[in-house]
C-alpha positions as a Markdown table, in Angstrom:
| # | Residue | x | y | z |
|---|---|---|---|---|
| 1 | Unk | 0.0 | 0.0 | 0.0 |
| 2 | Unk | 1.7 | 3.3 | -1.0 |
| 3 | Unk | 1.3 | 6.2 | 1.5 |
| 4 | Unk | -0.9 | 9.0 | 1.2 |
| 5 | Unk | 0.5 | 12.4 | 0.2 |
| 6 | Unk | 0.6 | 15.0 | 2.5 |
| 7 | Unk | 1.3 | 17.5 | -0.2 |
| 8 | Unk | -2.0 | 18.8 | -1.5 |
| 9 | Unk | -2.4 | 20.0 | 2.4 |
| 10 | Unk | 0.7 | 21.4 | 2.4 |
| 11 | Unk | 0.4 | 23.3 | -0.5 |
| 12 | Unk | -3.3 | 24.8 | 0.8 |
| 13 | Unk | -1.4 | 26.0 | 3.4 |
| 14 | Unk | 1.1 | 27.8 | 2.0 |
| 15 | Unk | -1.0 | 29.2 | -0.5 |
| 16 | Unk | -3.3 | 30.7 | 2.3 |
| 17 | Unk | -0.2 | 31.7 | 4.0 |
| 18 | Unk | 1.0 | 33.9 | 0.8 |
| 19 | Unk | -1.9 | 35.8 | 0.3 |
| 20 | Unk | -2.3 | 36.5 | 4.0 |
| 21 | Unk | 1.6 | 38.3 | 4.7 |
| 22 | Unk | 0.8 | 39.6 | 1.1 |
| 23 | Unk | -2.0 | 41.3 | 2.2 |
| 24 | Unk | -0.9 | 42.3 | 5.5 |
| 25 | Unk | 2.0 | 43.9 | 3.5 |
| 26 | Unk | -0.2 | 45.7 | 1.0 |
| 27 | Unk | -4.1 | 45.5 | 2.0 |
| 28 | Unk | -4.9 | 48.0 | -1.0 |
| 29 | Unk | -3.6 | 45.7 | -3.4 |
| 30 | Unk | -3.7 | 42.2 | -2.4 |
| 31 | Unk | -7.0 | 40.5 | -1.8 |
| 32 | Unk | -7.1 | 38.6 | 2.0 |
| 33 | Unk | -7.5 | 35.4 | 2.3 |
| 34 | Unk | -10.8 | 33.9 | 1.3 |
| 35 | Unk | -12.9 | 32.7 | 4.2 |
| 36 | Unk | -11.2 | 35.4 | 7.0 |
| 37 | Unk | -14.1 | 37.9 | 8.2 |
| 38 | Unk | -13.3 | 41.3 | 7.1 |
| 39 | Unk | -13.3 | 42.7 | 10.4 |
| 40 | Unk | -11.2 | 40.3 | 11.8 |
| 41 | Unk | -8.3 | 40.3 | 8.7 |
| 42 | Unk | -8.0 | 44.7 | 9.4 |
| 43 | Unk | -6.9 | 44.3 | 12.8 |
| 44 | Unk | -4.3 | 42.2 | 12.1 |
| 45 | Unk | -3.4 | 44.3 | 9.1 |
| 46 | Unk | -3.8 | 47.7 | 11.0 |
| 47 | Unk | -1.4 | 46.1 | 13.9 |
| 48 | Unk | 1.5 | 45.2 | 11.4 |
| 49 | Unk | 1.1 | 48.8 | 9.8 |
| 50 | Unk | 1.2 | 50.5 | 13.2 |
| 51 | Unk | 4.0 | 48.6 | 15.1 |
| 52 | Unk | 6.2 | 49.0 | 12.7 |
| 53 | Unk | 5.3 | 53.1 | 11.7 |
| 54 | Unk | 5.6 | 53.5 | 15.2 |
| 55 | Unk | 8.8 | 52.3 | 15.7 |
| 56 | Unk | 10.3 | 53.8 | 12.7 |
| 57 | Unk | 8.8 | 56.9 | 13.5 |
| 58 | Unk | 10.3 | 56.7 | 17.3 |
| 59 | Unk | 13.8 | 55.8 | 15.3 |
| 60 | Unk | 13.9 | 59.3 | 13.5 |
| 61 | Unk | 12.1 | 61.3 | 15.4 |
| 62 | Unk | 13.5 | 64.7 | 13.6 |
| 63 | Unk | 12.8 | 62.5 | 9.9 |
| 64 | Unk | 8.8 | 62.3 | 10.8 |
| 65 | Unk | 8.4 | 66.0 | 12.3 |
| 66 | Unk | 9.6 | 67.4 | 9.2 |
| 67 | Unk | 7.5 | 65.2 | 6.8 |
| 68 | Unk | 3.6 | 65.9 | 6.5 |
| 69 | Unk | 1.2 | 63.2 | 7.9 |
| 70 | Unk | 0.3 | 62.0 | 4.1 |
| 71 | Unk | 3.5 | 61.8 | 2.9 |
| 72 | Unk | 4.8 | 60.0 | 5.5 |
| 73 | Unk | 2.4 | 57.4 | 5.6 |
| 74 | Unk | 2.6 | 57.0 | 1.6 |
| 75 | Unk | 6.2 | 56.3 | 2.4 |
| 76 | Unk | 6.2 | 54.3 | 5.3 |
| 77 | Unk | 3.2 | 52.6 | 3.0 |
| 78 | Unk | 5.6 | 51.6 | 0.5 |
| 79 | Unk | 8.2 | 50.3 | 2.7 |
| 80 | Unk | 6.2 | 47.7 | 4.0 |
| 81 | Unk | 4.6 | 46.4 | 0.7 |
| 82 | Unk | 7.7 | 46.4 | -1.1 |
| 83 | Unk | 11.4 | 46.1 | 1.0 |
| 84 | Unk | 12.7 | 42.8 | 1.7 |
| 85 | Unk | 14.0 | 42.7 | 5.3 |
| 86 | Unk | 17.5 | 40.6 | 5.4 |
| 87 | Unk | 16.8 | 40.5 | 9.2 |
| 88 | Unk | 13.9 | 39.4 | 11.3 |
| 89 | Unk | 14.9 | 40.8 | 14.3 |
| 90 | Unk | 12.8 | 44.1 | 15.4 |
| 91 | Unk | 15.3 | 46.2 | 17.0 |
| 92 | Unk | 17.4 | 46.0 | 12.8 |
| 93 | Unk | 14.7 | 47.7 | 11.4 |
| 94 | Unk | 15.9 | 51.0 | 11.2 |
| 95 | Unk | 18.8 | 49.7 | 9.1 |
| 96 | Unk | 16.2 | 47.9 | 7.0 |
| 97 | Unk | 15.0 | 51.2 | 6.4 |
| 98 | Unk | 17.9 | 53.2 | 5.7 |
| 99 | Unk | 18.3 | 50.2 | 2.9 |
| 100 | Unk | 15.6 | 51.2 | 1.8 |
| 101 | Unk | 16.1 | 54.9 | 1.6 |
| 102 | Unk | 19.7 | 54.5 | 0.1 |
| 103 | Unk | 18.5 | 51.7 | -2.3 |
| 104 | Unk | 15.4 | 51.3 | -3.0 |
| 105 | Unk | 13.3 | 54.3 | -2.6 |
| 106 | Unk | 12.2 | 56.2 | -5.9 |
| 107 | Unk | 12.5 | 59.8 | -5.2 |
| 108 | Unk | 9.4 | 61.2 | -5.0 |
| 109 | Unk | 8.5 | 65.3 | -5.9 |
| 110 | Unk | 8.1 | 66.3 | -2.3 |
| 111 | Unk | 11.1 | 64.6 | -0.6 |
| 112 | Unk | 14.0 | 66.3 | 1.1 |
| 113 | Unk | 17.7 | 66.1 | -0.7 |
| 114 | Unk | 18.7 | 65.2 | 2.7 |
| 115 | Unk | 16.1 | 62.2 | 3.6 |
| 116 | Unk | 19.1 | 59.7 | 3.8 |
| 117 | Unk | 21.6 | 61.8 | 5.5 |
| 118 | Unk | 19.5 | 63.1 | 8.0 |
| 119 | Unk | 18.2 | 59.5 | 8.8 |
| 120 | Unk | 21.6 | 58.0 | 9.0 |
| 121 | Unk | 22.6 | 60.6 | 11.5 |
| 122 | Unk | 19.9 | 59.7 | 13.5 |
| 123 | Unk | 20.3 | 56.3 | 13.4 |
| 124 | Unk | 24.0 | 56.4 | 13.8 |
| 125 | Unk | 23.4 | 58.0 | 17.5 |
| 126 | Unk | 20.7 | 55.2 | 18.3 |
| 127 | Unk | 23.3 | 53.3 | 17.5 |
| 128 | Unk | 26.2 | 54.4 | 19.7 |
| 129 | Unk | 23.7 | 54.4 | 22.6 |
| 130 | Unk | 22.9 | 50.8 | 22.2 |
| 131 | Unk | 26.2 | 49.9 | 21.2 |
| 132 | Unk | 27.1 | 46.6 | 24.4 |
| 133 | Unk | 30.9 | 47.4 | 24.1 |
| 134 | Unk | 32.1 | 49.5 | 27.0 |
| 135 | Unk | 35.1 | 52.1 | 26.3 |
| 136 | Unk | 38.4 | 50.0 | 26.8 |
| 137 | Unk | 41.1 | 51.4 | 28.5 |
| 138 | Unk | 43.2 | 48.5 | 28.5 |
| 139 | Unk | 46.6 | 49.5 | 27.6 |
| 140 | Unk | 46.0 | 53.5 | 27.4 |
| 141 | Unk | 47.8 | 56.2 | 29.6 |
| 142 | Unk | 44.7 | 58.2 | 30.1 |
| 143 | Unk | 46.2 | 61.4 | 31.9 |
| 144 | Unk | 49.1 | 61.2 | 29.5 |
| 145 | Unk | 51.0 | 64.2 | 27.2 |
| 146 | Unk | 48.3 | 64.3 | 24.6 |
| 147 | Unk | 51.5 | 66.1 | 22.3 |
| 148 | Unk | 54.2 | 63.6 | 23.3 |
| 149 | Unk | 52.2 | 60.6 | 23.4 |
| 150 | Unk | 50.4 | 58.5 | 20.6 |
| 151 | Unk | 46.5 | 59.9 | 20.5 |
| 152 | Unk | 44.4 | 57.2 | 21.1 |
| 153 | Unk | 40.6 | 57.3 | 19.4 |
| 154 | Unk | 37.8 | 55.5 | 21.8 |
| 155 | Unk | 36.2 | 52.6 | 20.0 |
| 156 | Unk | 32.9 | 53.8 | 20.9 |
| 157 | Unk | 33.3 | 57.4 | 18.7 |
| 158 | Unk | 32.4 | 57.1 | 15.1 |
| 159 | Unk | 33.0 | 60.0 | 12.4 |
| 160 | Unk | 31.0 | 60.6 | 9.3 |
| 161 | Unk | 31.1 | 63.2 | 6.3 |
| 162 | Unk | 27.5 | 64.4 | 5.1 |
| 163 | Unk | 26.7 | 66.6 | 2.4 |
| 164 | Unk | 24.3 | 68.3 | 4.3 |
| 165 | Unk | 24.1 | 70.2 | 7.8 |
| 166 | Unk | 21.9 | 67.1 | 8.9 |
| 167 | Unk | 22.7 | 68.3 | 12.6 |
| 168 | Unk | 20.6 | 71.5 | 12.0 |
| 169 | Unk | 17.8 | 70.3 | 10.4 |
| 170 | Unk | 14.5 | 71.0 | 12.4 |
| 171 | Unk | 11.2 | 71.7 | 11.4 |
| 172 | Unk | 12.2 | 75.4 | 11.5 |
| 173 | Unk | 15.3 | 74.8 | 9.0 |
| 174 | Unk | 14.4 | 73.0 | 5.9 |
| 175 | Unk | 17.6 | 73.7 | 3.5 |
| 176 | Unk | 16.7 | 72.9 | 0.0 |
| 177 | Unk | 20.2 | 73.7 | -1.5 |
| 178 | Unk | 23.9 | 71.6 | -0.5 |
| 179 | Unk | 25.8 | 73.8 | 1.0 |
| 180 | Unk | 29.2 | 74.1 | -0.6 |
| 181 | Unk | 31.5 | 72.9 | 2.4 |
| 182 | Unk | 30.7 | 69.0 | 3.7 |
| 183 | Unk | 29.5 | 68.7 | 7.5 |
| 184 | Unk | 31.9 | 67.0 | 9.3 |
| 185 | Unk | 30.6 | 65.3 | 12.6 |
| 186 | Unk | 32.1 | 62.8 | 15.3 |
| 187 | Unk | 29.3 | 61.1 | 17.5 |
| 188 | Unk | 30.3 | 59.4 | 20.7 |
| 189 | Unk | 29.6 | 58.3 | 23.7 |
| 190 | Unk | 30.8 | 58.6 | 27.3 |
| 191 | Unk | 32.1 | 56.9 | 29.8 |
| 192 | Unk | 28.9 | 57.4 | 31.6 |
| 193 | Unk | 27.3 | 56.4 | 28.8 |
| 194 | Unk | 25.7 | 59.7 | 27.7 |
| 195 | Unk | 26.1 | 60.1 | 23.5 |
| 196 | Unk | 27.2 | 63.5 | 22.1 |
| 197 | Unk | 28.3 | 65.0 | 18.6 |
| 198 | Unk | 30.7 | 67.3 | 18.0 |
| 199 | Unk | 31.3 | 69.2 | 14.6 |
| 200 | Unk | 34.4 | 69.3 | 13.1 |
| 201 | Unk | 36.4 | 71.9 | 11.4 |
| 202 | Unk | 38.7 | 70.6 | 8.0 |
| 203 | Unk | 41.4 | 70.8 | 10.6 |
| 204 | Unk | 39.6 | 68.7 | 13.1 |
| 205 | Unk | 38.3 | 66.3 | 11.2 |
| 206 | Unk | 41.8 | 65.7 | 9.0 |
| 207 | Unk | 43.0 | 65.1 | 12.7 |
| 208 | Unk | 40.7 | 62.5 | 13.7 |
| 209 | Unk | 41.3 | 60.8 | 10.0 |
| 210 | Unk | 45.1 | 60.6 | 11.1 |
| 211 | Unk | 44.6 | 59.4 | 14.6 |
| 212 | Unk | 42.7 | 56.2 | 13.5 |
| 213 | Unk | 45.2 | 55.3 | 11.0 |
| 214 | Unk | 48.0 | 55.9 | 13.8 |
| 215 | Unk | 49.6 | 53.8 | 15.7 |
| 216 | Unk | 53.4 | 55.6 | 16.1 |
| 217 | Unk | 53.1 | 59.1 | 15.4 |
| 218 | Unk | 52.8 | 61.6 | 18.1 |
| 219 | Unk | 50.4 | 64.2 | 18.6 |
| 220 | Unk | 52.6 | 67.1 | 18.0 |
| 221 | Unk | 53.7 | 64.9 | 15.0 |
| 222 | Unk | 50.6 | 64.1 | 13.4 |
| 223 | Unk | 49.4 | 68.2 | 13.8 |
| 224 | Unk | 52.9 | 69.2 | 12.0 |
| 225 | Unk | 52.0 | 67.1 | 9.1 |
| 226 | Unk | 48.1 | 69.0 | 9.0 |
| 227 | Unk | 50.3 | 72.4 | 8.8 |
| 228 | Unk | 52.8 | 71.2 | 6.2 |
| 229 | Unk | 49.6 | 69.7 | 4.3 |
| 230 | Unk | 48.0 | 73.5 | 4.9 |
| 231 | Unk | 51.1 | 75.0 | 3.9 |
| 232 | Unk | 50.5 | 77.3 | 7.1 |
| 233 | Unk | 53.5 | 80.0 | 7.4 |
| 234 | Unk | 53.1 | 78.9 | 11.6 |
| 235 | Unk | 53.5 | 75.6 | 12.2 |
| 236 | Unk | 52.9 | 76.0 | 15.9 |
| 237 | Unk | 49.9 | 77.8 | 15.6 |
| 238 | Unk | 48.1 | 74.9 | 14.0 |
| 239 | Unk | 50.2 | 72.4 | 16.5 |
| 240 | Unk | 49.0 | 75.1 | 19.7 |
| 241 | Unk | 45.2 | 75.0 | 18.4 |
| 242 | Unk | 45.2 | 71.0 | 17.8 |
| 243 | Unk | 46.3 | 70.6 | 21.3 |
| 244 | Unk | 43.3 | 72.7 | 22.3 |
| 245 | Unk | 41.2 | 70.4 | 20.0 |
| 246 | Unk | 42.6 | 67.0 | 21.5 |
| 247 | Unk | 42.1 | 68.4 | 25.1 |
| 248 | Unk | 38.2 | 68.7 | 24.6 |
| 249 | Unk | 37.7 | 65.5 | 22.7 |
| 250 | Unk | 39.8 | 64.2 | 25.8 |
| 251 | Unk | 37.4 | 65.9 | 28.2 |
| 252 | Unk | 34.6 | 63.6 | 25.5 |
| 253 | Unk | 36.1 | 60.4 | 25.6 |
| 254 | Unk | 36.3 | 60.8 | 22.0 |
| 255 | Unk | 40.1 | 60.4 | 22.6 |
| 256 | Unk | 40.8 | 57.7 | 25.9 |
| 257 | Unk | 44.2 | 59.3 | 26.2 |
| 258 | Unk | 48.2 | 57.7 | 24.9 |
| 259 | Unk | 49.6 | 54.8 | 24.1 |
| 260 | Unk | 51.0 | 53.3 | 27.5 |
């Protein structure tokens, strides 16, 4: 006697399955499934929708006060019927949406040049909040010669070139042209676990892009190269004001301290 097949079931199944996460991505467009009372099918679909606008829209909190009600739902609306998460986990979904701004978004008449920048900003200082690794001072002479020492950069302080003043932007400062000088920001976190940014100057930031590539060059070394690189007629101005720079990001934990 041969077995019975199983697969006809299976196959009802998974057919029923389809159309159901097809409509709860896209009730507009996809039919539910046939046999589900109408009432019933919404509030699972209305749930989906709003647990996962309200999270995004907790994520970028500046991103959904500058964008009208409409227009954000259209968006948020398009997301869900059409971007393929690579992650199931909850707490990865603003980096499934920043994929989806970056990648897969069609730029639409009323949205911002700045829409990805100023959502990656945000979600870079989620990020260093949540971020498990504590700052690691193994090996580092934090109250050492900042000038005569090797400048070390905490792991936990992240830099990042935008375009755009993404900073600024607010509700009450909508920029619709690039400004012709980049934004240069450093966000960090503490060692009591409170997350800053600070903006950078081209000296500043060409500072910071030395000091992670550093591992033998001194302070006062590193800042003479920014002033033969600037050409500057004073070397130990630019040397004078760096040490002024490294001192506050000290004060930051954006730098942990020396070598040891």
């Amino acid at each position: 006697m041969t077995k019975a097949s199983n697969n006809n079931k299976t196959d009802s199944f998974q057919d029923v399955q389809t159309v159901f996460t097809r409509h709860m991505r896209d009730p507009k467009n996809n039919p539910a499934p046939a046999g589900i009372e109408e009432r019933r099918i919404k509030i699972y679909s209305d749930l989906v929708y709003n647990n996962i606008e309200s999270f995004i829209a907790n994520s970028f909190p500046v991103l959904r006060k500058i964008i009208p009600d409409e227009q954000w739902h259209k968006m948020l609306r398009d997301y869900v019927s059409n971007h393929q998460a690579h992650t199931p986990l909850f707490p990865k979904m603003p980096q499934e949406f920043l994929h989806y701004l970056q990648h897969e978004r069609i730029k639409q008449s009323g949205d911002f040049p700045f829409i990805f920048e100023l959502a990656h900003y945000e979600w870079i200082e989620t990020s260093v909040a949540m971020d498990p690794r504590e700052i690691d001072f193994t090996g580092i002479n934090t109250t050492g010669d900042l000038l005569q020492g090797i400048p070390v950069l905490s792991q936990l302080a992240q830099p990042f070139v935008y375009h755009w003043p993404v900073h600024q932007i607010s509700p009450d400062y909508l920029p619709t042209e690039k400004p012709e000088e980049a934004t240069y920001i450093i966000v960090y976190r503490k060692i009591n676990d409170d997350v800053g940014f600070m903006v950078l100057n081209t000296v500043s930031a060409r500072l910071i892009e030395k000091i992670q590539n550093n591992t033998d060059k001194t302070g006062k070394e590193l800042l003479g190269s920014i002033a033969d690189e600037l050409k500057h007629p004073q070397p130990d101005v630019v040397i004078n004001g760096g040490l002024a720079i490294m001192q506050d990001m000290h004060e930051k934990n954006i730098l942990l301290g020396i070598l040891d």
